[in-house]
C-alpha positions in Angstrom: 0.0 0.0 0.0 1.2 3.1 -1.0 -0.3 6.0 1.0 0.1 9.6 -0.8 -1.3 12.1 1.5 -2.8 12.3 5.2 -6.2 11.6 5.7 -8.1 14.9 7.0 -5.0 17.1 6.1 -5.5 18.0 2.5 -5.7 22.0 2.0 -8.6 21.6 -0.3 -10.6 20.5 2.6 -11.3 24.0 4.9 -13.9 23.9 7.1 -16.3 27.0 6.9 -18.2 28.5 9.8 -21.3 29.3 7.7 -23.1 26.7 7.8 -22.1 25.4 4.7 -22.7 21.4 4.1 -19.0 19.4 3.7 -18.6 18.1 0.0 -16.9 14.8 -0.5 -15.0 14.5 -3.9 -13.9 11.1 -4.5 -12.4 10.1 -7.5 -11.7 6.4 -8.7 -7.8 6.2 -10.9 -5.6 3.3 -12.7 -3.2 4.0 -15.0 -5.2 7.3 -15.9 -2.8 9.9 -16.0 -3.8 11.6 -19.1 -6.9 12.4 -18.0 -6.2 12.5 -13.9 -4.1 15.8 -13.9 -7.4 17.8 -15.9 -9.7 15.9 -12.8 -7.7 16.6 -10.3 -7.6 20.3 -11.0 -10.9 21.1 -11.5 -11.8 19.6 -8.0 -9.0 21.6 -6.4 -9.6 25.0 -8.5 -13.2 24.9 -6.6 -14.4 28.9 -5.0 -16.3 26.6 -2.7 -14.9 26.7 1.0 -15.8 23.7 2.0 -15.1 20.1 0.3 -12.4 17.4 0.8 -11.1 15.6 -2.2 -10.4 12.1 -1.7 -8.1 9.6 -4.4 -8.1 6.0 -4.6 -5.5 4.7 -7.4 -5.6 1.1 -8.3 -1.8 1.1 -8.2 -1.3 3.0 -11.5 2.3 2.3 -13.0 2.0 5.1 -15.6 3.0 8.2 -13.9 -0.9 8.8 -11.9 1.2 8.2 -8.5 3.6 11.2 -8.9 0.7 13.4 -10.4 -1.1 12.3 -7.0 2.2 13.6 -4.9 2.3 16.4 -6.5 -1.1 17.5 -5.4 -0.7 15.6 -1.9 -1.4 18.8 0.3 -5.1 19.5 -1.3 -5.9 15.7 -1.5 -7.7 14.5 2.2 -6.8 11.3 1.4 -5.2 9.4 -0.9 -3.9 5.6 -1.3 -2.5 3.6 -4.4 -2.9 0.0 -3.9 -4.6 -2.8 -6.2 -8.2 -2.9 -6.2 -10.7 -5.0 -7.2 -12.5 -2.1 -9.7 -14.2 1.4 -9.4 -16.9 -0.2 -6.8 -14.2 -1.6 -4.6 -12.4 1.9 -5.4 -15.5 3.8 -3.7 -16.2 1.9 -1.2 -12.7 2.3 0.3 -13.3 5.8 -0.2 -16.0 5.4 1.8 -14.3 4.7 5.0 -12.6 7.6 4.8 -15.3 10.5 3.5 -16.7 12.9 6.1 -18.8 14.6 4.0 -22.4 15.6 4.4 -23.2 15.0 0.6 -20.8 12.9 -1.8 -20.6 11.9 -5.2 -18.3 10.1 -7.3 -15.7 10.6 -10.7 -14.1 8.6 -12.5 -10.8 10.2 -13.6 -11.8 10.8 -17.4 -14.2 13.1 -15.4 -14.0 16.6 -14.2 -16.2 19.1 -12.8 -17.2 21.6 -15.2 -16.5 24.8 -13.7 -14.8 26.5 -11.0 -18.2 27.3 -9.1 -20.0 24.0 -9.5 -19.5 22.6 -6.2 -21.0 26.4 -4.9 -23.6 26.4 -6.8 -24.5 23.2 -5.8 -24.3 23.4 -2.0 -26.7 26.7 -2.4 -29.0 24.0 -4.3 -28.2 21.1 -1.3 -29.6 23.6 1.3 -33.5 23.3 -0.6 -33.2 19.6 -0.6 -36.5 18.3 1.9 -34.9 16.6 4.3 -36.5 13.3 3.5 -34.8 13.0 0.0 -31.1 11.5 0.1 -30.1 12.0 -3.8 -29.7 15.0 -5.6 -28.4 15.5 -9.0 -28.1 18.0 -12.0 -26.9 17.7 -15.6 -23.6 16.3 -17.4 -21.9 17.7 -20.2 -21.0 14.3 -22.8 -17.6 15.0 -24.0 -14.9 13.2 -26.9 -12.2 11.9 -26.0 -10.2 15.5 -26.8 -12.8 17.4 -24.4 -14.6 18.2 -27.3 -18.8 19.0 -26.3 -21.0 16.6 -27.6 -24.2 17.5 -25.6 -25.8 17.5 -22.0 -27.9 14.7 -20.6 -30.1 14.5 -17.7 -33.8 15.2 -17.2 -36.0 16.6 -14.2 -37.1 13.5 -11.8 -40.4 14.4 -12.9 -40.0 13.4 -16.3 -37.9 10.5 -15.6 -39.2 8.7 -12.3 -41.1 6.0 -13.9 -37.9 5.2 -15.9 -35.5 4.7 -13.8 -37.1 1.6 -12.3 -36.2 0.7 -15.9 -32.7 1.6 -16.8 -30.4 4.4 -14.9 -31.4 7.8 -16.7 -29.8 10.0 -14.3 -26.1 10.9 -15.2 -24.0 9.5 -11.6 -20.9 12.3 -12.1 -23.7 14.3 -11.4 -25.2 12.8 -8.3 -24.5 14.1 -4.5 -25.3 11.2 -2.6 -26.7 12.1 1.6 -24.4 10.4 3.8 -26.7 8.3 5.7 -27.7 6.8 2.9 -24.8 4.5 3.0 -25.7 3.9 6.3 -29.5 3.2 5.4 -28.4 1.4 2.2 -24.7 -0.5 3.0 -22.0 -0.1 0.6 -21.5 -0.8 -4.0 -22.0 -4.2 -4.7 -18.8 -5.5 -5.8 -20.2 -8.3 -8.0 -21.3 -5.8 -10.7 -18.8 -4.5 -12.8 -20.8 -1.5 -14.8 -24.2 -1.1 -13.3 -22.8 -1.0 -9.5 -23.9 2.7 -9.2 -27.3 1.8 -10.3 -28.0 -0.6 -8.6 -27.1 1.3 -5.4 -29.5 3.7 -6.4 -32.1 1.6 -7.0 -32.3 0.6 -3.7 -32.9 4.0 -2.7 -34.9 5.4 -5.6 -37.6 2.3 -6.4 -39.9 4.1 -4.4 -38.6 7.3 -3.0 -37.6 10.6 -4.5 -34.6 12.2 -6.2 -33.7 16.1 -6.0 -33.3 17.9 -9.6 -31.1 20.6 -9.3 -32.0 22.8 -12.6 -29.7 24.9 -15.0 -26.5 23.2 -13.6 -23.9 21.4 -15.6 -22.1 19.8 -12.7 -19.3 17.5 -14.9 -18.4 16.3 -17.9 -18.0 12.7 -18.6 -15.9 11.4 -21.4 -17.6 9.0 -23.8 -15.8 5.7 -24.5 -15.4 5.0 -21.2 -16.8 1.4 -20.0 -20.6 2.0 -19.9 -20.4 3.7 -23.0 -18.9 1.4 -25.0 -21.3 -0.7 -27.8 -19.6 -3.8 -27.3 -20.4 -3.6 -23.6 -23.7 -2.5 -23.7 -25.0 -6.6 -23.5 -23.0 -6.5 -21.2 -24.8 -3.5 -19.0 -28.7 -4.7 -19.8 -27.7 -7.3 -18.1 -26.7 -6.0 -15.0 -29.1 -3.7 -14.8 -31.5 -6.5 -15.2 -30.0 -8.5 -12.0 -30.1 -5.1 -10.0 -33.7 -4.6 -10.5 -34.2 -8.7 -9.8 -32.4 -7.8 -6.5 -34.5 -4.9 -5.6 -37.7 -7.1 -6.1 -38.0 -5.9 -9.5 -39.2 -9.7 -10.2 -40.6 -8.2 -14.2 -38.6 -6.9 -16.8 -40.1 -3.3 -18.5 -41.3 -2.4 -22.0 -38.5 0.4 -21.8 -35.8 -2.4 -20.8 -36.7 -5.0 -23.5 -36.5 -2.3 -25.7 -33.3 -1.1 -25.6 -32.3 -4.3 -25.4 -33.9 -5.2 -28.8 -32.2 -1.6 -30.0 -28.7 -3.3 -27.7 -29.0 -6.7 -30.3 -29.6 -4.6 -33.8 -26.9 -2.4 -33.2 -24.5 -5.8 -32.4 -26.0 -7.4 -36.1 -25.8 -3.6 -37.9 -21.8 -3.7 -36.8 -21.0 -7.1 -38.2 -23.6 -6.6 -41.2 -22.6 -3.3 -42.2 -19.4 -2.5 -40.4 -17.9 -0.1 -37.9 -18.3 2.9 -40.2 -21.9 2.6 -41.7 -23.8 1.1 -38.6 -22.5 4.9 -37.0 -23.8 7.1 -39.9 -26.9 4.7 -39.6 -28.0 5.1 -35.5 -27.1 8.9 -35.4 -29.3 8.8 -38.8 -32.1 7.1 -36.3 -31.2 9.4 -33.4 -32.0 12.5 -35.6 -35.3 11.1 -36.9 -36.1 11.2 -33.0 -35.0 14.6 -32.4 -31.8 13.8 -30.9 -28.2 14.6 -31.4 -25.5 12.9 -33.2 -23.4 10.7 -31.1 -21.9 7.7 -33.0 -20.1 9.3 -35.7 -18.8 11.8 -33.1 -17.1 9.8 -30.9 
């Protein structure tokens, strides 16, 4: 174990007298450094007073652990070890977090601007009481930080859904603390749908928070959820979170993407890599939506 910085001591983390809630940061790295050094700074460029940054690192061997010592003294905690994935990542993150709201990056992500985080916690302070998620919108970025377009809808609009498939963007969500504590811990045994799943538990039949006219990160696309050739891969453990939160039924909404998940699979052998992504932006425009296949 390789242990970069001090838990509690990072500089990022400066507790405020206003009555401000604690942000917990907490970002999941291996062999990332490419990306890490854009994360890392747009956590610790924050105007907001009052958040701790926390790192686990897989135990990177391309350069992430000396980025990570370089930025020690505004990191609360930090460690560089193997791990057993992003949800093992998290949850040992957990352990550590002391903040009254968290949420979760990968390190292809970063926060979108340097007054997110305040912006937020002015939103946080409307949340009722009884409601332990709260979330705004994501920005879908190339691979070169280029802007694709922003997802995520009011939970009015997409409450029904998510019992369905996760249709809230999770670099966006601030999680209550006690909901660990109501809910446990990720599930380890899923390897993409880990965050749903967690949600789900939560969110079957309670509330979520919308926090409007906030772009609170962007998230890089080719990541692993947003890969075609996983997303079998992802219906299907979305499928065994829903079994597991007495879901017993799968949705119209599910069996149809996965329908949609199998066409696409045929279209790329049929028609090749090239021509099966001029054809489904072709479909997503028809729908109204923006072009995102022969973009990234």
């Amino acid at each position: 174990m390789n242990t970069v910085g001090c838990a509690g001591q990072g500089e990022l983390c400066r507790m405020s007298d206003q009555g401000q809630p604690l942000l917990s940061v907490i970002v999941a790295a291996y062999n990332s450094a490419a990306t890490l050094q854009q994360c890392l700074d747009s956590v610790i460029s924050q105007t907001f007073d009052n958040a701790e940054l926390i790192v686990i690192d897989g135990g990177s061997s391309d350069g992430s652990l000396e980025l990570l010592r370089t930025h020690s003294r505004h990191i609360a905690y930090c460690v560089s070890e193997p791990d057993r994935g992003i949800y093992h990542a998290w949850n040992k993150a957990l352990a550590q977090a002391r903040g009254d709201w968290i949420c979760f990056l990968g390190s292809d992500d970063y926060l979108w601007n340097e007054q997110v985080l305040a912006r937020v916690a002015t939103q946080l302070a409307r949340v009722p009481d009884d409601i332990n998620v709260a979330y705004s919108q994501v920005n879908l970025v190339d691979m070169g930080g280029k802007l694709l377009y922003p997802i995520g809808e009011s939970w009015s609009l997409v409450k029904d859904r998510f019992r369905q498939q996760m249709c809230i963007p999770h670099p966006s969500v601030l999680h209550r603390s006690r909901l660990f504590r109501q809910h446990g811990i990720f599930d380890e045994s899923f390897h993409i749908a880990g965050d749903y799943e967690l949600l789900l538990r939560e969110l079957k039949d309670k509330d979520a928070f919308f926090m409007p006219d906030i772009i609170f990160s962007a998230m890089r696309q080719g990541g692993i959820s947003s890969a075609l050739g996983n997303t079998l891969s992802a219906l299907r453990e979305v499928r065994v979170a829903q079994r597991k939160n007495g879901l017993r039924w799968p949705g119209r909404i599910w069996l149809l993407a996965l329908v949609r998940a199998y066409l696409r699979a045929l279209a790329w052998l049929v028609l090749g890599e090239k021509r099966t992504r001029v054809v489904l932006d072709w479909g997503r425009r028809l729908r109204g939506l923006p072009r995102h296949w022969t973009r990234t």
